[in-house]
C-alpha positions as CSV (number, residue, x, y, z in Angstrom):
1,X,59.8,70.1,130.6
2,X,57.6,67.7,128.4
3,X,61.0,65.9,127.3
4,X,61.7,65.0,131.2
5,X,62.6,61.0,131.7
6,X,59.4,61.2,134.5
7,X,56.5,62.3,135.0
8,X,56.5,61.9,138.6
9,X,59.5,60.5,141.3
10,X,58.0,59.6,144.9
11,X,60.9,60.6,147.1
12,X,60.9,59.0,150.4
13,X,59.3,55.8,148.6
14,X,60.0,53.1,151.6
15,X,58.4,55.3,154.2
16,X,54.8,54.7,155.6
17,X,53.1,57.3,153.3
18,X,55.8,57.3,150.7
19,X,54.7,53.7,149.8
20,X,51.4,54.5,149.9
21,X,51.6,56.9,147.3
22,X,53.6,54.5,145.2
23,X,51.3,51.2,145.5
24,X,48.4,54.0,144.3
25,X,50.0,55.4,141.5
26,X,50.6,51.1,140.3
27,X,47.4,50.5,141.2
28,X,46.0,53.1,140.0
29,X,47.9,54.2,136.3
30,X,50.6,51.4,136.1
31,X,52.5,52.2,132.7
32,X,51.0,55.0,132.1
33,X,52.0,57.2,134.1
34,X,55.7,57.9,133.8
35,X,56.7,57.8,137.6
36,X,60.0,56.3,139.2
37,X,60.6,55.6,143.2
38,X,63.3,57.3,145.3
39,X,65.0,57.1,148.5
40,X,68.4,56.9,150.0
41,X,68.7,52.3,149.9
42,X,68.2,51.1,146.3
43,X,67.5,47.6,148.2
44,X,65.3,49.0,150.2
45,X,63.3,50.8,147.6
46,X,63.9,47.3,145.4
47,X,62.1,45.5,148.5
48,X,59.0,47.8,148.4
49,X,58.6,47.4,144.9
50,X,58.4,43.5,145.0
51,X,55.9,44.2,148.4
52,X,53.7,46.7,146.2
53,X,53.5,44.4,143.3
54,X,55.0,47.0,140.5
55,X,56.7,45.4,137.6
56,X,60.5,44.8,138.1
57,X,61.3,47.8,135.1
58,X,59.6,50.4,137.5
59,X,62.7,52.9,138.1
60,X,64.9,53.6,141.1
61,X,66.5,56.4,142.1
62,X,68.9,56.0,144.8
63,X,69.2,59.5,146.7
64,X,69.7,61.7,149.8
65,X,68.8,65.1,151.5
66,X,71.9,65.0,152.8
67,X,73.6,65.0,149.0
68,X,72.7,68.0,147.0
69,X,74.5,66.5,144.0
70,X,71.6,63.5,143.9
71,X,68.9,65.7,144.7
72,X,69.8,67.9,141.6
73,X,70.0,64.7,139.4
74,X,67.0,63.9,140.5
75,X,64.8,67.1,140.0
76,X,66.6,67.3,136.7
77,X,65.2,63.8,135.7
78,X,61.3,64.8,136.3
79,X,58.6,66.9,136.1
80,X,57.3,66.7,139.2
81,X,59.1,65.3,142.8
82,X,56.5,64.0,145.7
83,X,58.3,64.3,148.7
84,X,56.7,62.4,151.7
85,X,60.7,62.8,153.9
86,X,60.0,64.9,156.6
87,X,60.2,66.5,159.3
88,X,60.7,69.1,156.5
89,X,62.7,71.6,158.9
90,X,65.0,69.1,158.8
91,X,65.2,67.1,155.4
92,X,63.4,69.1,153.2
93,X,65.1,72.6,152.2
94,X,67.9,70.7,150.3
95,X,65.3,69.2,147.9
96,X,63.3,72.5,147.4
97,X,66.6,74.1,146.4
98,X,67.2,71.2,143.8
99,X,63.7,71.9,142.5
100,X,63.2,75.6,142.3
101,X,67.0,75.3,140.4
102,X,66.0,73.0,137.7
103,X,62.3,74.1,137.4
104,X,60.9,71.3,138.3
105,X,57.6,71.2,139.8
106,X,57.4,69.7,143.6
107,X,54.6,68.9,146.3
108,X,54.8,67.8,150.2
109,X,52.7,67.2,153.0
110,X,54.1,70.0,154.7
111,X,52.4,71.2,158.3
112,X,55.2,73.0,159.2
113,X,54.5,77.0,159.5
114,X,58.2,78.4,160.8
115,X,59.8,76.2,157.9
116,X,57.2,77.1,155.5
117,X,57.9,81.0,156.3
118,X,61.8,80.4,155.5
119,X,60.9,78.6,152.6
120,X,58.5,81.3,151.0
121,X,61.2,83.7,151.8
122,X,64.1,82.1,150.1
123,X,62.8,80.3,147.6
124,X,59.7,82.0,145.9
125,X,61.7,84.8,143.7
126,X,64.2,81.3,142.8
127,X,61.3,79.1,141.9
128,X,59.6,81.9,139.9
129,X,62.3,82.4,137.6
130,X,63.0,79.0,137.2
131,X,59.3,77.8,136.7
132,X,59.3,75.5,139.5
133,X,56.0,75.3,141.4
134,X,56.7,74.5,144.9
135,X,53.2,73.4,146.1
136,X,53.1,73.0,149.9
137,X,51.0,70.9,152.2
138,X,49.1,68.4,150.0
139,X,47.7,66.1,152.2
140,X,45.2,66.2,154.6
141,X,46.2,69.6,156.0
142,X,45.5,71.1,153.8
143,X,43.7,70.1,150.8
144,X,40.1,69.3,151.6
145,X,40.0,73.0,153.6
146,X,42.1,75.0,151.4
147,X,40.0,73.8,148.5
148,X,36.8,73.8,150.7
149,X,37.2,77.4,151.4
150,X,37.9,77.9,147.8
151,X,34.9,76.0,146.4
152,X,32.7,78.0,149.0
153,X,34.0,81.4,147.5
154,X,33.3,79.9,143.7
155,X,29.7,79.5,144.8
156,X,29.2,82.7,146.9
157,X,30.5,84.9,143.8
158,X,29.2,83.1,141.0
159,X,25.2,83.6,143.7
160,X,25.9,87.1,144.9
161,X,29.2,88.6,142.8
162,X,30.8,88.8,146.5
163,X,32.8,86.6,148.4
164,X,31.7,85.4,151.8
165,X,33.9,87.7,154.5
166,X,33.1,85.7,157.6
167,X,33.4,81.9,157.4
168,X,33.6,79.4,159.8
169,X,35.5,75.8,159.3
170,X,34.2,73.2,161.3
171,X,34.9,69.8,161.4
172,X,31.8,67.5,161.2
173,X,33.4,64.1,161.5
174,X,36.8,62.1,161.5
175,X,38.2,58.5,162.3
176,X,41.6,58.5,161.7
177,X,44.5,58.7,162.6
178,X,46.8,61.8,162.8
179,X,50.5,60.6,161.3
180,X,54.1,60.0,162.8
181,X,55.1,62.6,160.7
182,X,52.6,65.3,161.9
183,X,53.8,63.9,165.4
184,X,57.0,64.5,164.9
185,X,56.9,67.8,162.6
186,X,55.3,69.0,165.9
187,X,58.1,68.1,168.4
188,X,60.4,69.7,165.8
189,X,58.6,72.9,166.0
190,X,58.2,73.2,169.3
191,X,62.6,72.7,169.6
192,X,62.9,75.8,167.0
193,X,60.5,77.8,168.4
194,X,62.4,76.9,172.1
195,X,66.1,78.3,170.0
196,X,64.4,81.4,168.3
197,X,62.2,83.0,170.3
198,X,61.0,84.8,166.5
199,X,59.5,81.4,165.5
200,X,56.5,81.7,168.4
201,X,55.5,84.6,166.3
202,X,55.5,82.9,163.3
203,X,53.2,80.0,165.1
204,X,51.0,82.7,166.4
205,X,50.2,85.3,163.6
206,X,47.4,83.9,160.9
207,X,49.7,85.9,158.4
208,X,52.8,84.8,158.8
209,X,52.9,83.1,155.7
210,X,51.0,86.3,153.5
211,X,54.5,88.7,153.5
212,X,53.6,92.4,152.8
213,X,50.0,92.1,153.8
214,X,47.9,91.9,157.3
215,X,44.3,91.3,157.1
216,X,41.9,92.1,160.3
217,X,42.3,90.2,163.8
218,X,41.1,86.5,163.3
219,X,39.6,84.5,165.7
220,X,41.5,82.1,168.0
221,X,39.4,79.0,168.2
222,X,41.5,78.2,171.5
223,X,38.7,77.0,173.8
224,X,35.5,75.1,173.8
225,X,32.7,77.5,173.1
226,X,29.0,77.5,172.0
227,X,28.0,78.5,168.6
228,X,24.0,80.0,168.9
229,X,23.9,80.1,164.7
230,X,25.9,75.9,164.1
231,X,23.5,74.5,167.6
232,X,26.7,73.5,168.8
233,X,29.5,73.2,171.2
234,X,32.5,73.5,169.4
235,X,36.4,72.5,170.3
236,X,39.8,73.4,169.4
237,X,41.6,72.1,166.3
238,X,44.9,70.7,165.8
239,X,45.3,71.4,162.6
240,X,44.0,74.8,162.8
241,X,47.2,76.3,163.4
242,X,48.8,75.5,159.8
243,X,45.4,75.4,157.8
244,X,44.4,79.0,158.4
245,X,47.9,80.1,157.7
246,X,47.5,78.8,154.0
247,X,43.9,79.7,153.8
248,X,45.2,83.5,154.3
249,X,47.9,82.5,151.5
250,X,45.8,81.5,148.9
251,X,43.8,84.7,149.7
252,X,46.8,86.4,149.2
253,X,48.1,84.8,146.1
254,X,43.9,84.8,144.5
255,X,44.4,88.4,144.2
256,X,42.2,88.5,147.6
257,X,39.6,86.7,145.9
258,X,38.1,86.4,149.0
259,X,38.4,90.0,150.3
260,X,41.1,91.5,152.0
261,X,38.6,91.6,154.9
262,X,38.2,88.4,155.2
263,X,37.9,86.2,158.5
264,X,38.1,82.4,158.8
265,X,38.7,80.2,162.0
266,X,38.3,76.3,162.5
267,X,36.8,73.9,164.8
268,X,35.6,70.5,165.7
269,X,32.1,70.2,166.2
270,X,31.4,68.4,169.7
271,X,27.2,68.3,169.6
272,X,24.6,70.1,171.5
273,X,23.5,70.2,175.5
274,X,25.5,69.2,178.0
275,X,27.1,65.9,176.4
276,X,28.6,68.8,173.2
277,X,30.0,70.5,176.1
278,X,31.5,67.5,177.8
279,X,33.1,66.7,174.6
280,X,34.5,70.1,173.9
281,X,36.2,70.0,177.0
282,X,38.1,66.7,176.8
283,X,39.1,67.8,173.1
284,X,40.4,71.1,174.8
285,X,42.2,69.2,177.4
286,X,43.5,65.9,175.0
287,X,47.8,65.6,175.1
288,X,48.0,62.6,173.3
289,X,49.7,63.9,170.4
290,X,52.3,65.7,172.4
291,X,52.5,62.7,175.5
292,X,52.1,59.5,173.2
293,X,52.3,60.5,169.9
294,X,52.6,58.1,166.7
295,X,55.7,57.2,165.6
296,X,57.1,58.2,162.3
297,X,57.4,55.4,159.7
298,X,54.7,53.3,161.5
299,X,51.0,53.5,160.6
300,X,47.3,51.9,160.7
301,X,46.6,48.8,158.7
302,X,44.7,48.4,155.4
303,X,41.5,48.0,156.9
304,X,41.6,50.2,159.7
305,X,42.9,53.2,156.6
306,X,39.7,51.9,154.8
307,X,37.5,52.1,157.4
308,X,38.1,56.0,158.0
309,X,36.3,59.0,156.7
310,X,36.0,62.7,157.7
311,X,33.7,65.7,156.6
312,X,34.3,69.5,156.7
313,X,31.7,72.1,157.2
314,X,32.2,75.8,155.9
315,X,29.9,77.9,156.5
316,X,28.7,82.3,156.5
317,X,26.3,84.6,155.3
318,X,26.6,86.0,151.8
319,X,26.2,89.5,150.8
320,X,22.3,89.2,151.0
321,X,22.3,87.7,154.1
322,X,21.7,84.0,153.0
323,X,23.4,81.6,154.4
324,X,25.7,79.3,152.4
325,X,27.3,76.0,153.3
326,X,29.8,73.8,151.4
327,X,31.2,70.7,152.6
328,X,34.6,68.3,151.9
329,X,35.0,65.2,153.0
330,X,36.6,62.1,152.3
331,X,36.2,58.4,152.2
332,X,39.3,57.0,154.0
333,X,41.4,57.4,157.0
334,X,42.3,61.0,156.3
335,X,46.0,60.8,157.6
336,X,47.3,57.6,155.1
337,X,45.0,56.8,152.9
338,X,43.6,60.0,151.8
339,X,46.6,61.8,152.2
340,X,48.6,59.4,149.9
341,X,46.1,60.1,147.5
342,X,45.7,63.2,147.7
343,X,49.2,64.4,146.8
344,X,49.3,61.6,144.5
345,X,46.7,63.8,142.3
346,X,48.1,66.9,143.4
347,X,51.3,66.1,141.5
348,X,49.8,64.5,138.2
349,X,47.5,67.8,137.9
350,X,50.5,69.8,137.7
351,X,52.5,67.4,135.6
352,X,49.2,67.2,133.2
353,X,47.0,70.0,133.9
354,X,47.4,73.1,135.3
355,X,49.1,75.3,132.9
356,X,52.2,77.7,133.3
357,X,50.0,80.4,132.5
358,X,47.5,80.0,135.1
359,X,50.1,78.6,137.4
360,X,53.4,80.2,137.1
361,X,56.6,78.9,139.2
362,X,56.3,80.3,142.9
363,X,55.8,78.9,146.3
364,X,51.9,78.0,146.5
365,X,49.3,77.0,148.7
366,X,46.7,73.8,147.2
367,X,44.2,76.1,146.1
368,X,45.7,78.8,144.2
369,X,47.8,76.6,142.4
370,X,45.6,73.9,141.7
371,X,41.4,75.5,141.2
372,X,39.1,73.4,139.2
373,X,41.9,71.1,137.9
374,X,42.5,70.1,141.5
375,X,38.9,69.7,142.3
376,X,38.6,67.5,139.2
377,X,41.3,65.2,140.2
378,X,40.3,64.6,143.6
379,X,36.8,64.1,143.4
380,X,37.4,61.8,139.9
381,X,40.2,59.5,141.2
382,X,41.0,60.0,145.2
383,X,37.8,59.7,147.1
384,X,37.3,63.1,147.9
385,X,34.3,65.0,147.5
386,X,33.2,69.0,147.4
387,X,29.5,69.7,147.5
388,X,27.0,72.8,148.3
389,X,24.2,72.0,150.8
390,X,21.1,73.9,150.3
């Protein structure tokens, strides 16, 4: 692996968030970082690289989901592939084949359960023998709560030499906007789950990505409800759906770090009294993503991406009743520009960082895969912070 031509290859590099991720890594490393930029038009992909301001000798790879034969000449050439092409139910199984085949190491933005399930199925024993780490959603689902609920369970062991079985996501702020891709992802699974009646399963069970093992009932977070111990109203979620799936994942792939017992839910945080309330049930009753949703490839400008943030809450009582809260957050509009980031550092940590002995090839969720070295990463370089509050 450490004679590969690349360190990184951006696949998808003349999308929205593909290009993103390539005028960081310029910006941000230049030269040194090994990386190359991908897609299907080498004029396109020449285009963005004169828009971006990278250096005529950055690298272009000219391939296709639809041609296996690029994708595997591809994989072969680097360490790591960021793919940013989605929906991934429908572009991206081609490229984790490629991957887990050559053992190379890969990363997406992935908020896609019923693929996900498939792709754990077929591809984990593949990518474990080959050494390929197939590292799933990377970006905004579902880093900073994947990681947040890891960084909570650090602190509640390392206090009480228990993990925290009850904890309670909530989302304390966001401005933002939710990507086409999500949008689109979304319509995609709703068409699936409309052919296969299975996939509605899938989308329901907070297991269905933890094979061989079923924790207790979880809660559903489905409507607006009062919360005596936050002094809030609280509302449904959007991305609740896939982020608890992978929070029961990494669970699973911790060695239950967190208890086989464990219990986690999410939800936005409307405020107290009757204006909390209010909110809550607009949230609850909000179709915008489903009636007039963003389109794929489009995206906010520079300043309105710079002018975002969001913060995380987790929350529950330790073994000796304390309470302990942890919080993630981030300092730009979490769908762009802290997603582009995010799996930007994602995919250098495992180039650089995260050893094959701590990390072996598999199909992984953030935090499991990634731990301190991931933490580092993000709060050194992408904006993102993780912090206890007393």
């Amino acid at each position: 692996m450490s004679q590969r031509e690349f360190d990184v290859v951006v696949f998808g590099a003349t999308g929205f968030t593909g290009r993103l991720v390539a005028e960081y890594l310029h910006q941000q490393y230049g030269s040194s970082v090994r990386w190359a930029m991908a897609g299907r038009s080498a004029d396109k992909l020449a285009a963005v690289r004169s828009e971006i301001g990278a250096p005529d000798e950055t690298p272009l790879i000219t391939a296709d989901s639809s041609d296996a034969a690029s994708l595997k000449a591809m994989a072969a050439r680097t360490k790591v592939v960021i793919t940013t092409v989605g929906p991934y139910q429908n572009f991206g199984e081609p490229l984790v084949a490629a991957c887990a085949g050559a053992g190379t190491d890969y990363v997406d933005l992935c908020g896609e359960p019923a693929w996900m399930h498939d792709i754990i199925r077929k591809y984990d024993a593949p990518a474990r023998d080959s050494g390929a780490r197939i590292v799933l959603s990377c970006g905004f689902d579902s880093i900073p709560f994947d990681l947040g609920v890891y960084f909570l369970q650090r602190e509640a062991i390392a206090r009480s030499s228990q993990p925290i079985t009850r904890v309670k996501g909530r989302v304390r702020k966001m401005k933002g906007t939710f990507s086409g891709g999500t949008a689109a992802s979304f319509a995609e699974t709703m068409a699936r789950a409309a052919r296969e009646p299975e996939v509605i399963n899938w989308l329901k069970d907070p297991f269905s990505l933890t094979p061989g093992f079923r924790g207790p009932d979880q809660p559903h977070g489905a409507k607006p409800v009062y919360e005596e111990d936050l002094g809030s109203w609280s509302a449904p979620f959007i991305m609740a759906a896939i982020n608890t799936k992978n929070i029961h994942r990494s669970n699973q792939l911790l060695g239950h770090l967190y208890g086989t017992d464990f219990v986690y839910d999410e939800m936005l945080l409307t405020g107290p009294g009757e204006q909390g309330e209010a909110m809550a049930n607009h949230v609850a009753r909000d179709r915008s993503m489903a009636d007039n949703p963003p389109k794929p490839g489009e995206g906010p400008s520079r300043e309105e991406r710079e002018a975002g943030h969001y913060q995380i809450m987790f929350t529950g009582q330790m073994a000796d009743g304390k309470r302990l809260t942890a919080v993630s957050g981030g300092d730009l509009d979490p769908g762009y520009g802290s997603t582009s980031r995010m799996i930007t550092e994602c995919a250098l940590a495992l180039a650089n960082d995260v050893s094959r002995d701590d990390t072996p090839g598999g199909v992984w969720t953030p935090a499991p895969a990634l731990r301190e070295a991931g933490i580092a990463r993000l709060t050194g370089k992408a904006g993102l912070y993780f912090r206890i509050e007393d």
